[in-house]
C-alpha positions as CSV (number, residue, x, y, z in Angstrom):
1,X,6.8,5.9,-16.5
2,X,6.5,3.2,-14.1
3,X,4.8,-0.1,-13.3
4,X,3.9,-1.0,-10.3
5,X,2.8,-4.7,-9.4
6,X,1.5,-5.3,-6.5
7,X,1.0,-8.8,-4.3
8,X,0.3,-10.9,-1.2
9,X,-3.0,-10.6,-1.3
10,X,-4.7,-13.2,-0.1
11,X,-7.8,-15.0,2.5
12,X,-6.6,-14.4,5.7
13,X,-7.7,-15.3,9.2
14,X,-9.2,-12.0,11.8
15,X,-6.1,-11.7,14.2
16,X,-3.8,-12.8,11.2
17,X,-1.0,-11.0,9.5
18,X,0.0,-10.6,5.8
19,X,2.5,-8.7,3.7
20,X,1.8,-7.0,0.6
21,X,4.3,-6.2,-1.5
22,X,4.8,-3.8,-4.8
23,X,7.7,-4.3,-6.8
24,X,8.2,-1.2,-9.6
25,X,9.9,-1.4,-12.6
26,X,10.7,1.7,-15.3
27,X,12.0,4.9,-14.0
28,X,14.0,5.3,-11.0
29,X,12.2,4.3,-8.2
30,X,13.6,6.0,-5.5
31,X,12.7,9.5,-7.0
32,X,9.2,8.3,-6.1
33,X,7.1,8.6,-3.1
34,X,4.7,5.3,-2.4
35,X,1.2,4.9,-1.5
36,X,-0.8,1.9,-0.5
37,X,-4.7,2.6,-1.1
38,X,-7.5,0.1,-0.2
39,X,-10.9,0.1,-1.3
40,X,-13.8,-1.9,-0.4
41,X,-16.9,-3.3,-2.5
42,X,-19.3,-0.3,-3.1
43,X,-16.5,2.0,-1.2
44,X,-14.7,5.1,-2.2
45,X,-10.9,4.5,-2.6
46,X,-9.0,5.5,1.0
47,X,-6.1,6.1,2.0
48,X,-4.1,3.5,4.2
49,X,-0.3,4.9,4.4
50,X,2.5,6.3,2.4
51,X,6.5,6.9,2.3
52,X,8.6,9.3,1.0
53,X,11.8,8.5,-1.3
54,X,13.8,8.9,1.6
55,X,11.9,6.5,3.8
56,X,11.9,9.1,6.7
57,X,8.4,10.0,6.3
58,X,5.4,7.5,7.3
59,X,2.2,9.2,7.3
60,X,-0.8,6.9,8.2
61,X,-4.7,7.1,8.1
62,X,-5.8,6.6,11.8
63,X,-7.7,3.8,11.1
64,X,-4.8,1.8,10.7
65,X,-2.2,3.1,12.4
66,X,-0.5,0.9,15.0
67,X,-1.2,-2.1,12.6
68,X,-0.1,-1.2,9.2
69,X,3.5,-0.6,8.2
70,X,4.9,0.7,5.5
71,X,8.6,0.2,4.4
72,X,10.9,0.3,1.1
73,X,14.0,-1.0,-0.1
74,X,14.9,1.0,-3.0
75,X,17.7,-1.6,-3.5
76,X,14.8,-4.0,-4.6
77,X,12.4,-1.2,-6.4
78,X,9.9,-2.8,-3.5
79,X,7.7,-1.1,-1.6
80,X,5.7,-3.2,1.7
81,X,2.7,-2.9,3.6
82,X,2.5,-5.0,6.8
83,X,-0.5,-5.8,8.0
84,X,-1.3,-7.4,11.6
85,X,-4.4,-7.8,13.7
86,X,-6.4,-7.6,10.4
87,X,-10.2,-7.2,10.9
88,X,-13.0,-8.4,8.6
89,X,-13.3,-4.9,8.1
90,X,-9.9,-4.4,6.4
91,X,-11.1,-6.3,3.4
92,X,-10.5,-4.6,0.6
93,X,-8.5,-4.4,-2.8
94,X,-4.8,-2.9,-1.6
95,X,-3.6,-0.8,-4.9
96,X,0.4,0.5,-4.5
97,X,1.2,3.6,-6.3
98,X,3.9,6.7,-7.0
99,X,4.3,10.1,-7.3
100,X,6.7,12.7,-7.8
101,X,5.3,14.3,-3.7
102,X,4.5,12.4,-0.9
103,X,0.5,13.0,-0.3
104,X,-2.5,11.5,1.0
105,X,-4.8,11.9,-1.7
106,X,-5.2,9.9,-5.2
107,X,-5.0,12.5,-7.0
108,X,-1.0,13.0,-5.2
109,X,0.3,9.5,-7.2
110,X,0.5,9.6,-11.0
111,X,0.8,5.6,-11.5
112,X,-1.4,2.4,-9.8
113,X,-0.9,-1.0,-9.8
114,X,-3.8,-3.5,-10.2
115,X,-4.5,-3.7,-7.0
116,X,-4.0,-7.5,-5.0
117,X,-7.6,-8.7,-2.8
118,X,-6.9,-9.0,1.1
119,X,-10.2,-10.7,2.5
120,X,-10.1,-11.1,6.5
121,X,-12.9,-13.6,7.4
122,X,-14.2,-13.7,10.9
């Protein structure tokens, strides 16, 4: 088991930046890949970006890449997403989460957090 809590969140200016962080507590939390996950009113959950235990794997859904970045310190049981050049359209809930095998699917992370609000206004 693990809990993940994520936050950061927050109303932020288009062109801005913010930091999301997800801090895990429970079992050891380098055995566990991360995920960040956004999802938008009346909007399927997506995929934003993910690491492995290691760190040395990044993947990244194209519609972020270049402005989203992922990181860990497994020192801290932390995960971070960086956000910069945000869009109104990046709006969303951000939900963390961890699994056993890096993946870009839900169904690839057996534990959430609650998810913290990011709202970009224009």
């Amino acid at each position: 088991q693990v809990q993940l809590v994520e936050s950061g969140g927050g109303l932020v200016q288009a062109g801005g930046s913010v930091r999301l962080s997800c801090a895990a507590s429970g079992r050891a939390f380098s055995t566990y890949a991360m995920g960040w996950f956004r999802q938008a009113p009346g909007k399927e959950r997506e995929f934003v970006t993910a690491i492995s235990q290691s760190g040395g794997h990044t993947p990244s859904a194209g519609s972020v890449r270049g402005r989203f970045a992922i990181s860990r310190d497994n020192a801290k049981d932390t995960v971070y997403l960086q956000i910069d050049s945000l869009k109104p359209e990046d709006t969303a809930a951000y939900y963390c989460a961890a699994g056993l095998a890096l993946g870009v699917g839900p169904n690839s992370y057996a534990y959430w957090g609650q998810g913290t609000q990011v709202t970009v206004s224009s």
